[in-house]
Z-matrix of the N, CA and C atoms (Angstrom, degrees):
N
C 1 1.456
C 2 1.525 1 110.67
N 3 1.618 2 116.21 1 -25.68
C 4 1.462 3 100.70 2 -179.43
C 5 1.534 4 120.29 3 -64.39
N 6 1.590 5 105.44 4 -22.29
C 7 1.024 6 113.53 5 -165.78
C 8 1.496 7 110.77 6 -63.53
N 9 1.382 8 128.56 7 -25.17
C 10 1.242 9 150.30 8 -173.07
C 11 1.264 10 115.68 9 -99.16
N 12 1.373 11 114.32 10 11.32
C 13 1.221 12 129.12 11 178.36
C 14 1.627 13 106.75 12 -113.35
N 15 1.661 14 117.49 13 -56.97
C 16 1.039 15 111.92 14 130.69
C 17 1.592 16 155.27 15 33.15
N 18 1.397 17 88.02 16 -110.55
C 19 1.764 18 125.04 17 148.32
C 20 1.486 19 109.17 18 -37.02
N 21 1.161 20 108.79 19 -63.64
C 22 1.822 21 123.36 20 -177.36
C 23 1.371 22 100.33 21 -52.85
N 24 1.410 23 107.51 22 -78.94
C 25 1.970 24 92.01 23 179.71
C 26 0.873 25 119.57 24 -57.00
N 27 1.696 26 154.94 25 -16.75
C 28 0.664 27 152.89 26 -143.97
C 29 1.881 28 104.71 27 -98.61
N 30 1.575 29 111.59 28 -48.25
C 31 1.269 30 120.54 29 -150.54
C 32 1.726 31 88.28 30 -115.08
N 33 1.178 32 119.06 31 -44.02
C 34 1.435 33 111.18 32 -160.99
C 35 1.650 34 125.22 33 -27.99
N 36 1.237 35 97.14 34 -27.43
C 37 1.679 36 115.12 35 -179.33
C 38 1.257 37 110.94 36 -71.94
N 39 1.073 38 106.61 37 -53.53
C 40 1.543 39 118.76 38 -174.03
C 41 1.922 40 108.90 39 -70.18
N 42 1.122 41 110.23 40 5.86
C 43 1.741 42 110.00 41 -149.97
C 44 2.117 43 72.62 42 -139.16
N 45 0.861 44 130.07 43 -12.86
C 46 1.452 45 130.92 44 -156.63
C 47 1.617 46 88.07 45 -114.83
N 48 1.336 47 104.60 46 -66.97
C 49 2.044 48 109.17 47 -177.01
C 50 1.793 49 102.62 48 -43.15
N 51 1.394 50 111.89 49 -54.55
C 52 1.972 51 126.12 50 -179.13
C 53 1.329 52 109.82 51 -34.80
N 54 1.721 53 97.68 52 -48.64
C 55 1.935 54 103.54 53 -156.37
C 56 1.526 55 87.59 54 -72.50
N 57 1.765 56 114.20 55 -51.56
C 58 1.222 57 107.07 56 -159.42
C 59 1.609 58 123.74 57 -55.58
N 60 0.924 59 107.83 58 -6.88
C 61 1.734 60 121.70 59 -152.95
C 62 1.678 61 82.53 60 -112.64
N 63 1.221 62 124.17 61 -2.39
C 64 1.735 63 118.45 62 164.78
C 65 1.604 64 115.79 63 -105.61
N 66 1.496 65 94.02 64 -40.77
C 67 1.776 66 108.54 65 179.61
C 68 1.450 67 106.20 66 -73.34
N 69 1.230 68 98.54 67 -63.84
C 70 1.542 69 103.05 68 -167.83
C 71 2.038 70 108.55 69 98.01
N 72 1.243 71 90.57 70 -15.45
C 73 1.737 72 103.68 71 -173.78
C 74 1.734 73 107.48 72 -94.13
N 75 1.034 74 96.40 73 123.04
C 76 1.970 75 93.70 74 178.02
C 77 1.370 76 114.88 75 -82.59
N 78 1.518 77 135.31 76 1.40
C 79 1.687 78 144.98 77 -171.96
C 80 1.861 79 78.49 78 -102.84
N 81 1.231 80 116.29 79 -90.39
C 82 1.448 81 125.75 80 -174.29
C 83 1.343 82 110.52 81 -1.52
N 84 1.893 83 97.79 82 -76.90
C 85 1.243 84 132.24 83 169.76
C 86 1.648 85 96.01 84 -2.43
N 87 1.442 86 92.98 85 -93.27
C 88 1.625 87 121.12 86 -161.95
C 89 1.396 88 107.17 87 -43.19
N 90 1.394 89 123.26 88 -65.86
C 91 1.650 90 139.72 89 163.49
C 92 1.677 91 99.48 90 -14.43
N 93 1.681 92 107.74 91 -60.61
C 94 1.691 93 119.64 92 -150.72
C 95 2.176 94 79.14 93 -75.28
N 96 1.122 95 140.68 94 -24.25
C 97 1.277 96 126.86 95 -145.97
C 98 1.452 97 76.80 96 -111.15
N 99 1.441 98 131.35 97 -32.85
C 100 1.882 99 106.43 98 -177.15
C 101 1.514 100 102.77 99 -79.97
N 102 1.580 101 122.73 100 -47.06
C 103 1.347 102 99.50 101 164.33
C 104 1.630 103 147.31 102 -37.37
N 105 1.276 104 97.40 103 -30.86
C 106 1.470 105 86.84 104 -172.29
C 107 1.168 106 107.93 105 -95.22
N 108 1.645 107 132.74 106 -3.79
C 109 1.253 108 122.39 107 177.92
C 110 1.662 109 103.41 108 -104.88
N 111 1.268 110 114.57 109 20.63
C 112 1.454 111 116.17 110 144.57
C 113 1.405 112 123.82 111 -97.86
N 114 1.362 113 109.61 112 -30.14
C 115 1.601 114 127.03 113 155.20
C 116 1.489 115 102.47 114 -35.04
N 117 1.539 116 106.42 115 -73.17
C 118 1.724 117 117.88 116 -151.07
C 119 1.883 118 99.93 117 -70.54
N 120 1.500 119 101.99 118 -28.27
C 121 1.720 120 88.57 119 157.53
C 122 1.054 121 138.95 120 -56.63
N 123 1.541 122 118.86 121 -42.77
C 124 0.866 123 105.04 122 -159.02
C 125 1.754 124 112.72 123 -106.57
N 126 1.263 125 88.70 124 -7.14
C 127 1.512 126 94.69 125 154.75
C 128 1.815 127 125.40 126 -120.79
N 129 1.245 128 111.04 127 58.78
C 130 1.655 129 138.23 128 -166.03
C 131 2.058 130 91.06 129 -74.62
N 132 1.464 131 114.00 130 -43.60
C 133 0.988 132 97.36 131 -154.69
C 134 1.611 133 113.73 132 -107.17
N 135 1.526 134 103.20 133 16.84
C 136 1.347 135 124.83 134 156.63
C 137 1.671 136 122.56 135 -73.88
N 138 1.782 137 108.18 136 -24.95
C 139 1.307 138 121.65 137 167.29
C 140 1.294 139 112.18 138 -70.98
N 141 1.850 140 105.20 139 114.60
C 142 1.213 141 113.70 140 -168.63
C 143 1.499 142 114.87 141 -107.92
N 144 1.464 143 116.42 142 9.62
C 145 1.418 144 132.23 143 170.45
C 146 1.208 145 125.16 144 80.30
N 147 1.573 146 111.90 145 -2.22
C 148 1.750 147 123.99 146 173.27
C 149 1.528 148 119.71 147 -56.01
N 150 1.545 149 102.40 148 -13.06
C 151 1.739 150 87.35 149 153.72
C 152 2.028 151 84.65 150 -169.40
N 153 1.550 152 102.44 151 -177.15
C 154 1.192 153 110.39 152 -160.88
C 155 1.871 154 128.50 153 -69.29
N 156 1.134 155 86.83 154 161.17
C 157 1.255 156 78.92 155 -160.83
C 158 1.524 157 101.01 156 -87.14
N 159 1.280 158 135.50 157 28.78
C 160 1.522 159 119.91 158 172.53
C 161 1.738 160 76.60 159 -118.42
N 162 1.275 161 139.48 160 15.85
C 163 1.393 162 139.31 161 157.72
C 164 1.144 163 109.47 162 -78.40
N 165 1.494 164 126.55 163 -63.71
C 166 1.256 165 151.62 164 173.25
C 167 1.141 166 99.43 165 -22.46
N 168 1.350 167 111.80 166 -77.50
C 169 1.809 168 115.06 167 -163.33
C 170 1.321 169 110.65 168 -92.39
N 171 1.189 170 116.83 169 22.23
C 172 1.537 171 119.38 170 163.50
C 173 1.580 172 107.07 171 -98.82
N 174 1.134 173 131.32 172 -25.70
C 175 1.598 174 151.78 173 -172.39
C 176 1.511 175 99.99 174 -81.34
N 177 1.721 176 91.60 175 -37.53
C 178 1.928 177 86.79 176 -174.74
C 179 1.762 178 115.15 177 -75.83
N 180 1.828 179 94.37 178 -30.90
C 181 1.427 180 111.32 179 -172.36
C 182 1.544 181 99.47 180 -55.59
N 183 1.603 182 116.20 181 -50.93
C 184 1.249 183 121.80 182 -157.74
C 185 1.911 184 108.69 183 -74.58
N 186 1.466 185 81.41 184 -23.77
C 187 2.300 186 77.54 185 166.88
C 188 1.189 187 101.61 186 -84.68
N 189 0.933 188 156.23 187 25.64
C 190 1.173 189 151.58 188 -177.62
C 191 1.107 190 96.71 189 -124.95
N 192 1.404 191 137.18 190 -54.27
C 193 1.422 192 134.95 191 -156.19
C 194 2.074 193 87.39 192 -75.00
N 195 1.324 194 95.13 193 -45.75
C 196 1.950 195 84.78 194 -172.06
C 197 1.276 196 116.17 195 -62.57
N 198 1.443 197 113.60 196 -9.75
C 199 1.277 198 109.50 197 -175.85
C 200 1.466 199 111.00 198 -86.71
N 201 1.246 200 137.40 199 -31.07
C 202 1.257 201 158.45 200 144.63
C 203 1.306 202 102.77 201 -27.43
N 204 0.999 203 121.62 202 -61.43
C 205 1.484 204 139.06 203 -153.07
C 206 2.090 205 84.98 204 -65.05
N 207 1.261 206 104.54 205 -79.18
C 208 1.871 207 117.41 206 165.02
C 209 1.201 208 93.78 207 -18.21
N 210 1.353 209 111.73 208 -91.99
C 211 1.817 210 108.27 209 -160.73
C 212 1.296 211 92.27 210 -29.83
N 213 1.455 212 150.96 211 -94.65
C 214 1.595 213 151.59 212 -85.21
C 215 1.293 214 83.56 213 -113.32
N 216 1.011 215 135.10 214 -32.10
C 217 1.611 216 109.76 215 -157.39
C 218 2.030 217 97.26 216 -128.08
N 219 1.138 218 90.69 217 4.12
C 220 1.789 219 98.25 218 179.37
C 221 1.933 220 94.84 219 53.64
N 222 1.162 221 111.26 220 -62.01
C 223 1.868 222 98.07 221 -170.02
C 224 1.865 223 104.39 222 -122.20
N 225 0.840 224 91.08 223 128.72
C 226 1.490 225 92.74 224 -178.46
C 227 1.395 226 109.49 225 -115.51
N 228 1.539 227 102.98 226 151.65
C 229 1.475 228 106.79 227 -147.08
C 230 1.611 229 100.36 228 -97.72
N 231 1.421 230 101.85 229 157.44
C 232 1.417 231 117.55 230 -167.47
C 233 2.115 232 105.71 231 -38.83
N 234 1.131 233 78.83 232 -58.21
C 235 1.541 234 122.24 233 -167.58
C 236 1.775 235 104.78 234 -37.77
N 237 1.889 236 105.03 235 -58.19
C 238 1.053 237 110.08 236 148.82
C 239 1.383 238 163.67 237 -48.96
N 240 1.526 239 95.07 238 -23.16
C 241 1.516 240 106.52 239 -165.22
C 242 2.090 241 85.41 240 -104.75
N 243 1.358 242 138.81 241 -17.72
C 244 1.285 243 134.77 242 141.25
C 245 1.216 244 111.27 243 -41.31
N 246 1.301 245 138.61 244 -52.17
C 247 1.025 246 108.86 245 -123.23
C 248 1.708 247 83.71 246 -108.82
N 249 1.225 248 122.66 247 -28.18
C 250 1.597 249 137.45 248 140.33
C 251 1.578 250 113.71 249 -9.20
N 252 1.638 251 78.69 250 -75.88
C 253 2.138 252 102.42 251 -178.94
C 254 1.881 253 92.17 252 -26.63
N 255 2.154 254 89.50 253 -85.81
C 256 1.502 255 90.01 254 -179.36
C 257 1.325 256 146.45 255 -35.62
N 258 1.114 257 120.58 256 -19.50
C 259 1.494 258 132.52 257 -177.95
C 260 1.588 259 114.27 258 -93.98
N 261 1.805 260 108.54 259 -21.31
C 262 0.987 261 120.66 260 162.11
C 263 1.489 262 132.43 261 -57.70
N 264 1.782 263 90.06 262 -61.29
C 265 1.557 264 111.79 263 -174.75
C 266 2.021 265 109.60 264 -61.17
N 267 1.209 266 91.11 265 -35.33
C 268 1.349 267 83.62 266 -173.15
C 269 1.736 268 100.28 267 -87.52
N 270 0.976 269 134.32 268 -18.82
C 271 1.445 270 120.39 269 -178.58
C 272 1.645 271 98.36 270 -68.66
N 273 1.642 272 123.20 271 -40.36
C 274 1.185 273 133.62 272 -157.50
C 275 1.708 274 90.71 273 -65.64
N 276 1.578 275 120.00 274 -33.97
C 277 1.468 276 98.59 275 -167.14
C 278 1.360 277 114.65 276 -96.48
N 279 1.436 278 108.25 277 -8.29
C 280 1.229 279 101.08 278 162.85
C 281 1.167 280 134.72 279 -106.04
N 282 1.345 281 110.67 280 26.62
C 283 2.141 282 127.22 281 164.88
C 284 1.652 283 69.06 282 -85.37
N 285 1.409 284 129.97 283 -80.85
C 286 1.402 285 115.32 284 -144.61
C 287 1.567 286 127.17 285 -37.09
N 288 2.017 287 93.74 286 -61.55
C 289 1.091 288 110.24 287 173.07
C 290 1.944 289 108.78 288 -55.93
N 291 0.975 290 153.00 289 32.16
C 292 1.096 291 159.75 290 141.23
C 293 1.217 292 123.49 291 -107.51
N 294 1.346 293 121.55 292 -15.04
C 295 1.760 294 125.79 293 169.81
C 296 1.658 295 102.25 294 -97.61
N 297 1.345 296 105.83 295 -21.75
C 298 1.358 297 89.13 296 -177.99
C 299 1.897 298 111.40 297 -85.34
N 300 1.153 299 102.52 298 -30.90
C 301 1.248 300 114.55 299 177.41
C 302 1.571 301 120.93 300 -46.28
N 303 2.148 302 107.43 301 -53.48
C 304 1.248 303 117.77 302 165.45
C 305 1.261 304 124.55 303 -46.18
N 306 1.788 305 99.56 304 -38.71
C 307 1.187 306 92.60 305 -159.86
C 308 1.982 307 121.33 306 -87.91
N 309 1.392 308 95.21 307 -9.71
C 310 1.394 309 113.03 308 153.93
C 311 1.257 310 135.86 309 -65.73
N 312 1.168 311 99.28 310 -43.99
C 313 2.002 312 115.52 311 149.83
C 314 1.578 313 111.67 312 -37.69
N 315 1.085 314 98.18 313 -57.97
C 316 1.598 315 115.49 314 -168.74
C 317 1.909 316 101.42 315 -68.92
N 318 1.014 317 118.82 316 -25.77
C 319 1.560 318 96.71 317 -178.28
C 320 1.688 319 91.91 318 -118.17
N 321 1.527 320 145.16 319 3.59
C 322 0.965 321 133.69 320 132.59
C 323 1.712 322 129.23 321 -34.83
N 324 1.584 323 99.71 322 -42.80
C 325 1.644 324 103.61 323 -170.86
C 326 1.670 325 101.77 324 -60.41
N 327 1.746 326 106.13 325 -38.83
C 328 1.104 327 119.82 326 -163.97
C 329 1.652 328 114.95 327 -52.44
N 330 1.220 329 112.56 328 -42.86
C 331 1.390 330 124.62 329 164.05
C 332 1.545 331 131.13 330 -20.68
N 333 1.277 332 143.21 331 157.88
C 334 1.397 333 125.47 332 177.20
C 335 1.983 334 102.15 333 -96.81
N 336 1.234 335 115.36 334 170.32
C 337 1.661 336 120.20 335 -130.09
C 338 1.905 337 79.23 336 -64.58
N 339 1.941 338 122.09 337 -54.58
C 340 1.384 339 127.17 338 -163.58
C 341 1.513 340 99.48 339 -36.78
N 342 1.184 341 119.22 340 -61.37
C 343 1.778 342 146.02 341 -141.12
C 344 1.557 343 95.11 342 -83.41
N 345 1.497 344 114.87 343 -11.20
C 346 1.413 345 110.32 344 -161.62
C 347 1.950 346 79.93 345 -107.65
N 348 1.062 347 113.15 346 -84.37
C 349 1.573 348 109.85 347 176.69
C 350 1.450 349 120.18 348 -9.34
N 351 1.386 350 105.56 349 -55.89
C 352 1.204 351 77.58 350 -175.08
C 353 1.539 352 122.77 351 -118.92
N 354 1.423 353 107.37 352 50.76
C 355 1.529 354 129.49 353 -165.50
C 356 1.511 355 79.39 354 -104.72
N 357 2.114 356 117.90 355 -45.41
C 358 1.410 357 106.49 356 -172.57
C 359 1.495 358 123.79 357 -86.93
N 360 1.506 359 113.33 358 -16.73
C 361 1.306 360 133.35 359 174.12
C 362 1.894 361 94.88 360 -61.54
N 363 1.028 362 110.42 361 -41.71
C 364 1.895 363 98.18 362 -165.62
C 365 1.670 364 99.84 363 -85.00
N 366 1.493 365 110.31 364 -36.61
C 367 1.588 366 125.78 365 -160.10
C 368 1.846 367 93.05 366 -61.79
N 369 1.404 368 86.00 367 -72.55
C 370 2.054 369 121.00 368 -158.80
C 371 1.386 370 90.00 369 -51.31
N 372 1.789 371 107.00 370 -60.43
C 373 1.831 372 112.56 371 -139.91
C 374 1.776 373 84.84 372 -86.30
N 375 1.111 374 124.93 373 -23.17
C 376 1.531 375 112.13 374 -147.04
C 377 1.293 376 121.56 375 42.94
N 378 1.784 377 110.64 376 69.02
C 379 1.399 378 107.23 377 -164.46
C 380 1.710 379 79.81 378 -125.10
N 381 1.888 380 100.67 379 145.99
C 382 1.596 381 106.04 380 156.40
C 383 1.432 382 142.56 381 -42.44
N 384 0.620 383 102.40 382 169.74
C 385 1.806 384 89.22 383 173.31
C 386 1.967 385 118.88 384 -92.06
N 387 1.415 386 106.25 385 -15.29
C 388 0.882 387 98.60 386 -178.45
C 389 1.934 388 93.41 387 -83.74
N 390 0.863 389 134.81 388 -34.22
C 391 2.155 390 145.72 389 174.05
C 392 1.295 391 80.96 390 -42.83
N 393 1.429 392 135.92 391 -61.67
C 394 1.586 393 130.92 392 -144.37
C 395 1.436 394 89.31 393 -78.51
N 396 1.199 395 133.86 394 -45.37
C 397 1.300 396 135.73 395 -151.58
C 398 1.679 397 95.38 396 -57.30
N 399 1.755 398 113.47 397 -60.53
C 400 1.075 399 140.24 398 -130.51
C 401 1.861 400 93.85 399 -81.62
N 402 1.648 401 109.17 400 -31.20
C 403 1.568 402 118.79 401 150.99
C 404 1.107 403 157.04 402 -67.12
N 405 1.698 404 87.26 403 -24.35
C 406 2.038 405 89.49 404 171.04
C 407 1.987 406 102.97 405 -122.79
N 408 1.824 407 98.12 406 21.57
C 409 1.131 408 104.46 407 171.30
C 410 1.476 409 124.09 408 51.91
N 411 1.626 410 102.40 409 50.84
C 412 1.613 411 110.82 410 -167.08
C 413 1.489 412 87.69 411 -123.34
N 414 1.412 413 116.42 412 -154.96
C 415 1.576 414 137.30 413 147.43
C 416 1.554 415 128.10 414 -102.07
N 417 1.421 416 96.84 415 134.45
C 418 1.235 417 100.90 416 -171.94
C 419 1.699 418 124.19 417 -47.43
N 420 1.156 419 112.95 418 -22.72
C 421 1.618 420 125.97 419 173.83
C 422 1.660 421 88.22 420 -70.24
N 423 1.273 422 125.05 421 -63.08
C 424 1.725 423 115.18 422 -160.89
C 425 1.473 424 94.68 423 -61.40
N 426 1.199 425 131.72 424 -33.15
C 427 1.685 426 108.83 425 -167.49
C 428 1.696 427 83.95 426 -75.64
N 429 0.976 428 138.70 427 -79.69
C 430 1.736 429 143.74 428 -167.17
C 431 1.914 430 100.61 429 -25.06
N 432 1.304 431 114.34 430 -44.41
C 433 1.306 432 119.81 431 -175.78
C 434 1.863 433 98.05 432 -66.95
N 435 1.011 434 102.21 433 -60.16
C 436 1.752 435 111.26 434 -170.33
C 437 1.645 436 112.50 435 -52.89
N 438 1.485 437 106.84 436 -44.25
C 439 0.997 438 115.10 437 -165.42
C 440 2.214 439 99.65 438 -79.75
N 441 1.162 440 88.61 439 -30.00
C 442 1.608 441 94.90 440 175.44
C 443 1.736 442 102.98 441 -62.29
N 444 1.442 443 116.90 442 -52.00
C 445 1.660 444 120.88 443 -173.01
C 446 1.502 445 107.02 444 -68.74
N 447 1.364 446 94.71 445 -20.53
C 448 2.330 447 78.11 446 171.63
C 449 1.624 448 115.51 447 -87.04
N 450 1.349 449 99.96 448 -27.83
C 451 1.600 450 112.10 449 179.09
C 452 1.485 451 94.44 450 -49.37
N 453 1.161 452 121.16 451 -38.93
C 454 2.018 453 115.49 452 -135.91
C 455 1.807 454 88.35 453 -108.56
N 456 1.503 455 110.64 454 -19.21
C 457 1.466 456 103.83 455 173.96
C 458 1.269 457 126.17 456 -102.49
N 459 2.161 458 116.15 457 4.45
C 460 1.021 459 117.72 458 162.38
C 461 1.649 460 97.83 459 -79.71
N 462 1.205 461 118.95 460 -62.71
C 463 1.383 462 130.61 461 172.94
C 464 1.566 463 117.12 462 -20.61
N 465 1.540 464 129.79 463 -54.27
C 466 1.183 465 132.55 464 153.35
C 467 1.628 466 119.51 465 -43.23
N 468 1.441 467 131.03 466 -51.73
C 469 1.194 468 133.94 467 -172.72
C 470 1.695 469 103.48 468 -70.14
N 471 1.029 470 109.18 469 -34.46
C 472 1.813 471 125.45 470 -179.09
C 473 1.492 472 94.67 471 -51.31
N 474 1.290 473 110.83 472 -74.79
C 475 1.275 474 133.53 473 171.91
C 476 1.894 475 118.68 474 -34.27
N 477 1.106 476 97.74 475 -62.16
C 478 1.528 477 111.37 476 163.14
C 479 1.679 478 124.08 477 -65.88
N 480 1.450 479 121.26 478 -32.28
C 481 1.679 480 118.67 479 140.68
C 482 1.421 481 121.52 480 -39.71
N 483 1.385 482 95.04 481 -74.26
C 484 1.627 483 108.56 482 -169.35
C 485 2.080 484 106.85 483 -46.95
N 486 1.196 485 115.26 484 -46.04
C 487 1.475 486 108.74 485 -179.47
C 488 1.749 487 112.39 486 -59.88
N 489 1.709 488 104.82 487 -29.91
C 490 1.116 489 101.36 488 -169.15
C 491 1.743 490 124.33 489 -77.97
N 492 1.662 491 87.38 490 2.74
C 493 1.531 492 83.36 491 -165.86
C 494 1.399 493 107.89 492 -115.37
């Protein structure tokens, strides 16, 4: 159970910001975010890990919210459940696109200080390689080379997570 306790602080926000950005209601909201993490209890071991788990319980939040939606209005209109979808799909890619981002951050730091500069100078600045060169006073091939060896050693550690888990 701690583990689901956990989970709870961990995601509730992220599973709370989703609903809200469907409801628009902050009581609902909250209701749709205690339900589903009684949902995701009690079916925890149906989560089979094929994708994330602040996915997971955002999918659960959102059956929940349609089901709500059924009760109150018995038929809900085409029109609505689009325009839902949309507000969905794009919230859904940008929880991702924000975990993936951190989590690139996170094995950027890992890097040594050269390999890290200018992993954020090309990433952050969207700067050329010859701009990077002209800043840490190298050649534009060594920043392109450097910046190639952090790519391939986040990519390795990615690689080296994923087996480990």
């Amino acid at each position: 159970m701690q583990d689901m306790e956990q989970i709870y602080r961990q995601y509730s926000k992220v599973v709370y910001k989703y609903i809200f950005c469907l409801t628009q209601n902050e009581e609902i909201s909250k209701e749709i975010v205690q339900e589903t993490f009684l949902v995701a209890v009690k079916n925890i071991k149906k989560f089979k890990g094929n994708c994330k788990i602040t996915t997971w319980l955002c999918q659960i939040a959102k059956f929940i919210w349609y089901k709500e939606i059924k009760k109150k209005h018995k038929e809900v209109s085409m029109e609505e459940v689009e325009k839902a979808t949309l507000i969905e799909n794009s919230m859904e890619d940008n929880i991702c696109e924000n975990e993936e981002k951190m989590m690139l951050l996170k094995e950027i730091q890992k890097l040594d200080e050269e390999t890290r500069n200018v992993m954020y100078l090309r990433i952050l600045g969207n700067l050329e390689y010859n701009e990077i060169a002209d800043i840490v006073n190298k050649t534009p091939n060594w920043a392109r080379v450097t910046f190639f060896r952090g790519k391939e050693k986040i990519k390795e550690e990615k690689q080296r997570n994923e087996k480990g888990m």
